[in-house]
ZAVOVO-708054 format. One record per residue (C-alpha): residue in three letters; x, y, z. Coordinates in Angstrom, 2 decimals, decimal comma, padded with zeros to 5 digits. Example, Ala and Ser with C-alpha at 12.3 -4.5 7.8 and 13.67 -1.06 7.14 Angstrom:
REM residues 2
  residuo        x        y        z
      ala   012,30  -004,50   007,80
      ser   013,67  -001,06   007,14
***
This chain:
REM residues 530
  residuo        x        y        z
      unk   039,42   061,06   065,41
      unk   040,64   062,68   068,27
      unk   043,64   060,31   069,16
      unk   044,86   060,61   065,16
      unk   044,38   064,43   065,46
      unk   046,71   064,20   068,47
      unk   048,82   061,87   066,69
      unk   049,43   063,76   063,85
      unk   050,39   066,63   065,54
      unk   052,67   065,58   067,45
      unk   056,31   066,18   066,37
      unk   059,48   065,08   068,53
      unk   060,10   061,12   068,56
      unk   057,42   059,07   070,69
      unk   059,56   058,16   073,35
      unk   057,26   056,21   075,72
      unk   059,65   056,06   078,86
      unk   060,55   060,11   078,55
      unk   056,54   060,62   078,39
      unk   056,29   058,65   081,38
      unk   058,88   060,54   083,61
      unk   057,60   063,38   082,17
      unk   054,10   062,65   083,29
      unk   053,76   059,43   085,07
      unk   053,74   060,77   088,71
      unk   050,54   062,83   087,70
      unk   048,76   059,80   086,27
      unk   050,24   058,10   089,21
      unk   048,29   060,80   091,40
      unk   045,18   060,49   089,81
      unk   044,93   056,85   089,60
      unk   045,16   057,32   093,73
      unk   042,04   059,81   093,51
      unk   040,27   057,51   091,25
      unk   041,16   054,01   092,81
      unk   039,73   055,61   096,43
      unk   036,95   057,07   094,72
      unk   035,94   053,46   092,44
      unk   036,53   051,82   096,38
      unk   033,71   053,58   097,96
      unk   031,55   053,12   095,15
      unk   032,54   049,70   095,44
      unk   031,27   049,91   099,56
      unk   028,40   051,61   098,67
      unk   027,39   048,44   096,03
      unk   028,02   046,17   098,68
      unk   025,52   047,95   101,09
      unk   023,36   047,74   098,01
      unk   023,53   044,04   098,05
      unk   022,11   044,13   101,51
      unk   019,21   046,30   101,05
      unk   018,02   047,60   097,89
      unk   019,11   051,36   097,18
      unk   015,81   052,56   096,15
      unk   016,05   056,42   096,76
      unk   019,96   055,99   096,84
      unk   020,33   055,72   093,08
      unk   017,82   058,47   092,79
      unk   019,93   060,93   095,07
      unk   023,20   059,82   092,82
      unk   021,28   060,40   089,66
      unk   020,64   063,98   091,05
      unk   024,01   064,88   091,77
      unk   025,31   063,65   088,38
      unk   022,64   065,77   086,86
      unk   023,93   068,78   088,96
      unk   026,78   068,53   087,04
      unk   030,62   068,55   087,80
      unk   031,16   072,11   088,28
      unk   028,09   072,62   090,75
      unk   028,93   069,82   092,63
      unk   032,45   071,10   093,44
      unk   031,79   074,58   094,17
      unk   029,02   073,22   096,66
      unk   032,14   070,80   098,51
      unk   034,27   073,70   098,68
      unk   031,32   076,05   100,51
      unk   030,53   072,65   102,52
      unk   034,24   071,88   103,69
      unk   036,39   075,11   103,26
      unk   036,48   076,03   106,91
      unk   038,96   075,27   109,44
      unk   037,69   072,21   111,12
      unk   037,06   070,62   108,11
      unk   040,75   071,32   105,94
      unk   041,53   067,50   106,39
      unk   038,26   066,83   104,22
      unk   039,39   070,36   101,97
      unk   042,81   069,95   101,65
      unk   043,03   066,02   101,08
      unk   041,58   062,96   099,11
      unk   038,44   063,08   100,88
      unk   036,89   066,04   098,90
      unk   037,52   064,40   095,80
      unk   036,46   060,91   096,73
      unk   033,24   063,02   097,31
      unk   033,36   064,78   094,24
      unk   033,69   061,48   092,07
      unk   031,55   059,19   094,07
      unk   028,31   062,19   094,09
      unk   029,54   062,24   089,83
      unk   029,49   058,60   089,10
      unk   028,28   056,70   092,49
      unk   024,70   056,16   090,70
      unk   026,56   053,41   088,71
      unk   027,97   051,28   091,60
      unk   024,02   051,62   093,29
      unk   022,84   050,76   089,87
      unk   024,92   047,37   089,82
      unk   024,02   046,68   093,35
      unk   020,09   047,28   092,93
      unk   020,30   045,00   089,55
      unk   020,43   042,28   091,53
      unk   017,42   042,57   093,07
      unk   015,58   041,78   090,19
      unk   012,99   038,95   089,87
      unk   015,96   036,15   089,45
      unk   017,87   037,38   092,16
      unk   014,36   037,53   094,18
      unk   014,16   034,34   094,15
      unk   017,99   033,39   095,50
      unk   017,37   035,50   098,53
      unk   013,93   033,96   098,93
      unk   015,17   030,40   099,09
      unk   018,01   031,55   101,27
      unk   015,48   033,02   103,79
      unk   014,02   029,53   103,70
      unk   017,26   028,08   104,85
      unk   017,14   030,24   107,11
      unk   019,59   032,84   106,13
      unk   019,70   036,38   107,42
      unk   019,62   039,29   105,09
      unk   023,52   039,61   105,41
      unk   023,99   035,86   105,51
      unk   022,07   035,81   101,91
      unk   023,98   038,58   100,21
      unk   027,16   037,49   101,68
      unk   026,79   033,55   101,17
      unk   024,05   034,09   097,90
      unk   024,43   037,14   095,98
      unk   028,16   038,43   096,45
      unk   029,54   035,28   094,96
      unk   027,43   035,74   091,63
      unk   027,69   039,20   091,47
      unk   031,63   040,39   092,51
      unk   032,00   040,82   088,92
      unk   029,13   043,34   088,23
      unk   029,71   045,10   091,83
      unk   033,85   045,44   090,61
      unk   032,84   046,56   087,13
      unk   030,77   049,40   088,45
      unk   034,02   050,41   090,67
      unk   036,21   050,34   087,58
      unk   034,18   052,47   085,46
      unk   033,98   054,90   088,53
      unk   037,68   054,67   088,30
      unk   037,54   055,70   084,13
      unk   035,11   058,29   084,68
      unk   037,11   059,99   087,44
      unk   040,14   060,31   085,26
      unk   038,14   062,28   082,74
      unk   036,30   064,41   085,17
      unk   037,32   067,65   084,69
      unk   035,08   070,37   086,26
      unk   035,41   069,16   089,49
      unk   038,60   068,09   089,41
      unk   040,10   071,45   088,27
      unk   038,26   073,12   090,88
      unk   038,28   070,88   093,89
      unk   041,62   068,89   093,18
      unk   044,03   069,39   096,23
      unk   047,69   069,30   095,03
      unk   048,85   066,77   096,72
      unk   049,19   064,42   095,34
      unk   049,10   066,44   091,93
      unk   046,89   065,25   089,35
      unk   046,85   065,04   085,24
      unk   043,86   066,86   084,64
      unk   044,15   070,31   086,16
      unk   047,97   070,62   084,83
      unk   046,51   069,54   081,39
      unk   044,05   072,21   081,87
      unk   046,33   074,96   083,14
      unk   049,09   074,55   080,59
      unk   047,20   073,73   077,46
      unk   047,94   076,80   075,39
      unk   048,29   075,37   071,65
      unk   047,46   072,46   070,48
      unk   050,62   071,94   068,68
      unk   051,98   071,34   072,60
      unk   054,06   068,09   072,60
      unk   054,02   067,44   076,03
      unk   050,12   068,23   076,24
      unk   049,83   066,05   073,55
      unk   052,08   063,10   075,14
      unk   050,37   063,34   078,67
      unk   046,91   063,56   076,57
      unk   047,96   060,14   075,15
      unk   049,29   058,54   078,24
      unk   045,84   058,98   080,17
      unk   043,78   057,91   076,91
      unk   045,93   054,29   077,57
      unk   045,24   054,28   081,35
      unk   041,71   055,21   080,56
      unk   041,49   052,66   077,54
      unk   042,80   049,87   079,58
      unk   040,77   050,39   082,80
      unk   037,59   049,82   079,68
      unk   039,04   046,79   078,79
      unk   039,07   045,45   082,32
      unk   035,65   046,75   083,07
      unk   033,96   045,24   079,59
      unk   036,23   041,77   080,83
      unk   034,21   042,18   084,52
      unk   030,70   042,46   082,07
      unk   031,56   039,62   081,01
      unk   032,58   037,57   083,91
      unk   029,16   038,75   085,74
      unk   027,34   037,11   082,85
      unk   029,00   034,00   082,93
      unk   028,91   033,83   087,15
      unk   024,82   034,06   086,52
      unk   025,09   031,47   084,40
      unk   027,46   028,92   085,68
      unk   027,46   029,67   089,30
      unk   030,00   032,07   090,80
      unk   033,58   032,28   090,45
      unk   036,77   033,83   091,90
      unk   038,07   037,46   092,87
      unk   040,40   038,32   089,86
      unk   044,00   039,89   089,55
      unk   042,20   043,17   088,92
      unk   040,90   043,25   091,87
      unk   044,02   043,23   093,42
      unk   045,43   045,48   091,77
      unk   042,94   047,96   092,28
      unk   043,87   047,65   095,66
      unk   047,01   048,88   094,73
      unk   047,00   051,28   093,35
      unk   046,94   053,85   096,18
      unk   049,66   052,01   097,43
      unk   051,67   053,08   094,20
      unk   050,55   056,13   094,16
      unk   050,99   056,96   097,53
      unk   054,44   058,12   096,50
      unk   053,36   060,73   094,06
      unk   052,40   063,88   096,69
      unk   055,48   063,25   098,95
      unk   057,57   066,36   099,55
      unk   059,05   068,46   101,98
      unk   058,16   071,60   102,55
      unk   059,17   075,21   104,92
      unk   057,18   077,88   105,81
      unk   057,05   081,42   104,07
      unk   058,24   084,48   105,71
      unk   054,88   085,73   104,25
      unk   051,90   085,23   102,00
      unk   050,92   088,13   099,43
      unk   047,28   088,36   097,73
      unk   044,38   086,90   097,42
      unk   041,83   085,69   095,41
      unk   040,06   088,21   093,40
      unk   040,13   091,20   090,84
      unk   040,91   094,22   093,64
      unk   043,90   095,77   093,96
      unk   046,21   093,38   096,20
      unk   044,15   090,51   094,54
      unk   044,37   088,20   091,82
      unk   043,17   085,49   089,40
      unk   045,95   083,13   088,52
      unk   048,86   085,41   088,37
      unk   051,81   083,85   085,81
      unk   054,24   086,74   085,76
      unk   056,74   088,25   088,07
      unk   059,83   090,79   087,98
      unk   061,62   092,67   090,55
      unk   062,32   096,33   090,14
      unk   065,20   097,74   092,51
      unk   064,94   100,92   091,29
      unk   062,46   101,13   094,13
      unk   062,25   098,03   095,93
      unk   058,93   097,06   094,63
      unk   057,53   094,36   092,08
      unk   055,01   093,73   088,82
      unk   052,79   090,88   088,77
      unk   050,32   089,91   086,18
      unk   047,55   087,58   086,46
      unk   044,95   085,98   083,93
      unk   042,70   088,89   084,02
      unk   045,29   090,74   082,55
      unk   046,07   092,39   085,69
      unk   049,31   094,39   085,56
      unk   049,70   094,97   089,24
      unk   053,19   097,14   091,40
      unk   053,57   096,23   094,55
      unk   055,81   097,43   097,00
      unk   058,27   095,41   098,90
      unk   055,58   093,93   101,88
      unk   053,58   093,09   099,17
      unk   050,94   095,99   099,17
      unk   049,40   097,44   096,21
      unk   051,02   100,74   094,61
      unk   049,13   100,64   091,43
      unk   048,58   098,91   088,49
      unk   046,74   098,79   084,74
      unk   045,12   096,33   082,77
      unk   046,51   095,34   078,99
      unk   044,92   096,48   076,11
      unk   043,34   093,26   074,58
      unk   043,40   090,19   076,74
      unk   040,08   088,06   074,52
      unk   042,89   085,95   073,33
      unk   045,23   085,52   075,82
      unk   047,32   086,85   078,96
      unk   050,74   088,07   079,03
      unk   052,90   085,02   080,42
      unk   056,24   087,41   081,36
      unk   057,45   091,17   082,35
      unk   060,58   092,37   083,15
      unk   062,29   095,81   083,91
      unk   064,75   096,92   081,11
      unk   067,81   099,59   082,04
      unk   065,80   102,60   081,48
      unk   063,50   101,55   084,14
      unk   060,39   101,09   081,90
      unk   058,00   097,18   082,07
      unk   058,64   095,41   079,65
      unk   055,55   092,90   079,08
      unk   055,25   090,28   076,17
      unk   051,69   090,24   075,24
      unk   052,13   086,58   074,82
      unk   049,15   085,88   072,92
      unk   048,51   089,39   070,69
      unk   052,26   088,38   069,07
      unk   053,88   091,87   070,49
      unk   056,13   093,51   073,54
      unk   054,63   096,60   075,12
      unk   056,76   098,53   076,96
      unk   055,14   100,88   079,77
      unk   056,69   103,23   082,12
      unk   056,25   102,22   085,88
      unk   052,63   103,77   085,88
      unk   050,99   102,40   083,17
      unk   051,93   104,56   080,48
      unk   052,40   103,08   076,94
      unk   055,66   103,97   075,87
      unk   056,15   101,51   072,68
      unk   055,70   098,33   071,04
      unk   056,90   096,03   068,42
      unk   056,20   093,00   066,82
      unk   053,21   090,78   064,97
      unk   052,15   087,27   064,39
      unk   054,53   085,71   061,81
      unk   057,75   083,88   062,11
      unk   060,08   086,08   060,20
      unk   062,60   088,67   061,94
      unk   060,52   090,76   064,41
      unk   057,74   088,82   064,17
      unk   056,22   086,39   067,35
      unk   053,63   083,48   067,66
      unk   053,97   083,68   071,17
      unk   056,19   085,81   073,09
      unk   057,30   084,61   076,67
      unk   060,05   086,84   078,35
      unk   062,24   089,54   077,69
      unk   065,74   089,81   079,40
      unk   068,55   092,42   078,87
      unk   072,22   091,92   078,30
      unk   075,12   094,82   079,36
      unk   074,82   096,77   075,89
      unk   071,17   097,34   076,63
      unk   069,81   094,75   074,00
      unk   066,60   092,88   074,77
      unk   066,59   089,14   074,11
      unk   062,71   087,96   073,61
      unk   061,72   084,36   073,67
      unk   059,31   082,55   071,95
      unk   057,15   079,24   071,18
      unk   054,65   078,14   069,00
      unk   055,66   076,36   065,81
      unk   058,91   078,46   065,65
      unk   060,67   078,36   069,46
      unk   063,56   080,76   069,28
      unk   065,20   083,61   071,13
      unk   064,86   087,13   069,48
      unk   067,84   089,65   069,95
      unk   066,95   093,58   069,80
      unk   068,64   096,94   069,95
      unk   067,26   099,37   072,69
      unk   064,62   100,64   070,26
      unk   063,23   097,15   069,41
      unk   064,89   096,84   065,77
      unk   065,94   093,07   064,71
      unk   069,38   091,75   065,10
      unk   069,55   088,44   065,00
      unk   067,48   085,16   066,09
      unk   069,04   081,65   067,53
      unk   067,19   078,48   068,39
      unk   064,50   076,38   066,99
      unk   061,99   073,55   067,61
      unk   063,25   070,63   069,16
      unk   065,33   068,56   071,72
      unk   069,01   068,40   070,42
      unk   071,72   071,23   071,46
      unk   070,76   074,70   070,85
      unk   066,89   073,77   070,19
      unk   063,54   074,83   072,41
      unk   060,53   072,99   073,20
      unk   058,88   075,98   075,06
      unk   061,30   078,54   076,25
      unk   059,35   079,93   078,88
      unk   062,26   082,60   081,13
      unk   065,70   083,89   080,28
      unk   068,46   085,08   082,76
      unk   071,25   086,85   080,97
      unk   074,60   087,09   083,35
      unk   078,41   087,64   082,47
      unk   077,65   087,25   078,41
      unk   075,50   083,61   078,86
      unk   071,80   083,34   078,43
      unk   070,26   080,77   080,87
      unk   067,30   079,73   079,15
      unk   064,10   077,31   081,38
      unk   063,11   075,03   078,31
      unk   060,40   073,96   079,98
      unk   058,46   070,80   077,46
      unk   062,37   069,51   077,30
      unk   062,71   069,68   081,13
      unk   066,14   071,31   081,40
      unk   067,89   074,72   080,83
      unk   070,28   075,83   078,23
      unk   072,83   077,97   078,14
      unk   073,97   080,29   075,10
      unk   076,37   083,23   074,63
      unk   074,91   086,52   073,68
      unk   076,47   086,05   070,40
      unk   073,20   083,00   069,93
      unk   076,62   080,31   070,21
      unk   075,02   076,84   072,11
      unk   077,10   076,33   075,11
      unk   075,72   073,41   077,28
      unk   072,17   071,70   078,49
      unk   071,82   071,10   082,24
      unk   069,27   068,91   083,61
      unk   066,51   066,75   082,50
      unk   063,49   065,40   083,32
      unk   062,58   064,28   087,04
      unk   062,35   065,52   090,64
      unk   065,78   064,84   092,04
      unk   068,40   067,49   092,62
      unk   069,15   068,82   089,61
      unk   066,21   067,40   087,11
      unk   063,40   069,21   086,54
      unk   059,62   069,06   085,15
      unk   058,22   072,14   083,31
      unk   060,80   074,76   084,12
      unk   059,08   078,29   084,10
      unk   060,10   081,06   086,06
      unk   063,67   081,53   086,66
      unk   065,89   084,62   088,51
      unk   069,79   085,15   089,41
      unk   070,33   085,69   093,20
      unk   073,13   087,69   094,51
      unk   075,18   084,76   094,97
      unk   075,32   084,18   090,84
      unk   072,82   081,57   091,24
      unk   069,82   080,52   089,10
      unk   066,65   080,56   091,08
      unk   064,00   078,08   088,96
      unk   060,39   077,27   089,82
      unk   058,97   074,14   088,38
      unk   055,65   074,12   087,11
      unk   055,37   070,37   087,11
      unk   057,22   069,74   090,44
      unk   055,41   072,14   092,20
      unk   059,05   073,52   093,59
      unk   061,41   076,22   093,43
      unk   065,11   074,90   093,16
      unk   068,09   076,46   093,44
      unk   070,41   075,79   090,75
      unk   074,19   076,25   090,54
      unk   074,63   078,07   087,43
      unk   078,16   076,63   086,18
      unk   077,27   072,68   086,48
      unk   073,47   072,63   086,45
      unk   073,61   070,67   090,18
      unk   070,80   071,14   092,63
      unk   071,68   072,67   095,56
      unk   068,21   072,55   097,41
      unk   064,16   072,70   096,47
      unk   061,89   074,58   098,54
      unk   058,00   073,62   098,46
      unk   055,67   070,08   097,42
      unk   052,05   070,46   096,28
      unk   049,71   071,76   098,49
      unk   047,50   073,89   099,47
      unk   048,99   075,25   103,45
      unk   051,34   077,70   103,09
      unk   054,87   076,55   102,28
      unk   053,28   074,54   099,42
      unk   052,21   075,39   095,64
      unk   050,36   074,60   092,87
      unk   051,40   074,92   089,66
      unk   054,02   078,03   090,28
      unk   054,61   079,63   087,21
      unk   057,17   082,73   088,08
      unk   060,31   083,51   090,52
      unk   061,60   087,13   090,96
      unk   064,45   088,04   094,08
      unk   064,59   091,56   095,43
      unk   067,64   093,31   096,68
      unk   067,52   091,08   100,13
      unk   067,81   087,64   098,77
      unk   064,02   087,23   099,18
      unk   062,46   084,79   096,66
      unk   059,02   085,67   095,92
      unk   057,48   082,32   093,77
      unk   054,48   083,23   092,15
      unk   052,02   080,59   093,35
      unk   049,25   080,10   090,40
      unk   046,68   077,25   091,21
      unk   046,94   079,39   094,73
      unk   046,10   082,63   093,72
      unk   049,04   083,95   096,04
      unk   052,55   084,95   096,18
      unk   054,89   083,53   098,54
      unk   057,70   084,68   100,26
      unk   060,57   082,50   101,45
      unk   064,32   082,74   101,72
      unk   066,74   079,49   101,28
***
């Protein structure tokens, strides 16, 4: 029921090669997590083989019990510290994770086999004269490869749908399915949650299918006398060799890290929204606490207020209009509040609907040179909104879908010399309009070369006219020339040291050519120059 609820929503053309540029390199990534994770299960079943794992399958039982979430949050007090950030910040605190989740299955297999008919293999072996290791080498391992492989396999499918611990132990590199399914999931109507929802549901489906196929071979090596290591086998051996490819990137250091974790002033909780005010050098950031925070230009803490409502949702945007007041659109309560720089409510408009002044879900608000604010918007009606200065209607242009002049997710807009530069983030690419709502070109498309792009969010005009766009899905920022759409350069790769990101949602540049990339997964802003 699930995979025909997903189905049926889903409303762009199935196009399985798009879904898997779109998405592939994060399956990619977390086949590499799993696949080391279903290999040391697979060691551990082989020790089992050796000697029985009495109290070892109790101990794994106990931390599957402890549950996902537990577990994690005990690795990270266990191996956050200094001399342990190789364990931290790699593979190896997620081959923990997974292996204390599902590990109890691979000791399972292994202390099957010392049941009464397997007794009695390793007792005539010992007659022979066979050492323990000479018995399951020579005895067991050739009847029971199967059962000892099937256990690592189904560690494997398990560890792609673990998602406690993998949203909150995960490092980012190499970037994984699971935490950017959990981060960006906002409606359920989401075609590219939908698409990368179905492309791990295959992987998943056909790692079953090779572990029921393993079942089976195990019974029919007890019962006809052994057999021979399979393709799948091999190709679980693979598989981090494939995906070894997927957390690759370069990367430069900040001129400075801003905030930290937390709900104090100076801190925050996954911020998603950034703007630059040059009024007075300083900058708003908003978090998922609903955190409106101003900063000043090192980064320190001037003030800040909290939104009204924030049950449903956090903003996902702000911006500064002309008469110097934030502009913030309460992405999820259907509205744009406008406050003056101190928290002061000055006005709002809007409400849920998808007629003229109405939003589903409001992203970002940009200006043009008569003072008219431009609001985009997704959610069963993607569009861009045109207002006059006191937030009455003008006119609309856009809609759902991937042809010329249509959204999947307009997430930022960048209005310079009469074009609107629009990140259409689900469609990978930006698109450029006149002010007048005329379709002018696309640039981009998906990928991670120069001048593709996965999940465009944040975007921001340096003083050099050009576009400044971080990449959700790349874990970038690039800089874009705004008149052909070519890359020019990328700065970041997924990580958790400075100079990398995870999951960056916003961009803003102050009056220095400073980019300041709002660093989500990180809880951090960073501070870099190209």
């Amino acid at each position: 029921m699930p995979i025909a609820s997903l189905l049926l929503r889903h409303q762009r053309p199935f196009d399985l090669w798009f879904v898997w540029r779109q998405s592939g390199n994060l399956v990619l990534g977390s086949l590499f997590m799993a696949a080391l994770a279903a290999l040391a299960s697979g060691a551990l079943a082989a020790g089992g083989l050796r000697r029985r794992p009495r109290w070892g399958v109790a101990v794994a039982l106990a931390a599957f019990l402890v549950g996902g979430q537990l577990l994690a949050v005990a690795l990270i007090r266990l191996y956050n510290r200094p001399l342990l950030a190789w364990v931290y910040n790699g593979p190896p605190i997620m081959v923990l994770a997974y292996v204390g989740r599902f590990g109890w299955l691979a000791l399972l297999a292994a202390g099957s086999t010392w049941g009464r008919p397997w007794r009695l293999l390793r007792a005539q072996a010992a007659v022979d004269g066979a050492s323990a290791g000479q018995a399951a080498r020579h005895v067991v391992w050739p009847l029971a490869w199967p059962l000892v492989l099937g256990a690592g396999v189904l560690v494997l499918v398990l560890s792609l749908t673990e998602v406690p611990a993998t949203v909150l132990a995960a490092p980012h590199r190499p970037p994984q399915i699971v935490p950017m399914l959990m981060t960006w999931v906002h409606t359920l109507e989401s075609d590219p949650m939908i698409e990368a929802s179905l492309l791990l549901a295959g992987v998943v489906a056909a790692g079953a299918v090779v572990a029921a196929a393993l079942v089976v071979a195990a019974r029919r090596a007890v019962a006809g006398g052994g057999g021979r290591v399979p393709l799948p086998l091999l190709l679980l051996a693979l598989f981090p060799l494939l995906a070894a490819a997927a957390g690759c990137g370069d990367r430069g250091q900040p001129d400075a890290v801003w905030m930290s974790t937390g709900t104090a002033p100076g801190q925050v909780v996954y911020p998603r929204a950034i703007c630059y005010d040059k009024a007075d050098d300083s900058f708003f950031v908003i978090d998922r606490v609903a955190h409106v925070q101003h900063l000043d230009r090192k980064g320190n803490p001037l003030g800040g207020w909290r939104m009204p409502e924030w049950a449903n949702g956090k903003p996902v945007g702000v911006s500064v209009g002309p008469d110097g007041n934030v502009y913030v659109p309460d992405t999820h309560y259907h509205r744009v509040m406008v406050y003056t720089p101190s928290g002061q409510v000055v006005r709002q408009w809007g409400e849920l609907g998808k007629g003229p002044g109405q939003f589903i879900y409001p992203t970002d608000v940009a200006f043009d040179e008569a003072g008219r604010a431009f609001v985009s918007e997704y959610g069963e009606h993607d569009r861009v909104q045109v207002f006059d200065a006191a937030g009455k209607y003008l006119f609309e242009f856009g809609g759902f879908g991937n042809g010329d002049g249509q959204f999947s997710r307009p997430q930022s807009l960048v209005i310079d010399k009469g074009l609107v530069y629009v990140t259409d983030s689900c469609n990978h690419r930006l698109v450029v309009f006149r002010t007048d709502g005329t379709f002018v070109r696309n640039m981009g498309g998906v990928g991670s070369e120069l001048g593709q792009f996965r999940f465009p969010y944040g975007m921001d005009l340096d003083a050099d006219g050009r576009l400044v766009v971080c990449e959700f899905g790349n874990n970038r920022v690039q800089l874009v020339d705004k008149e052909t759409g070519k890359g020019l350069k990328t700065w970041g790769a997924a990580g958790r040291e400075p100079g990398q990101l995870a999951y960056p949602w916003g961009v803003a540049i102050d009056g220095k050519g400073r980019v300041v990339a709002v660093d989500s997964g990180n809880n951090r802003l960073q501070v870099f120059s190209f």
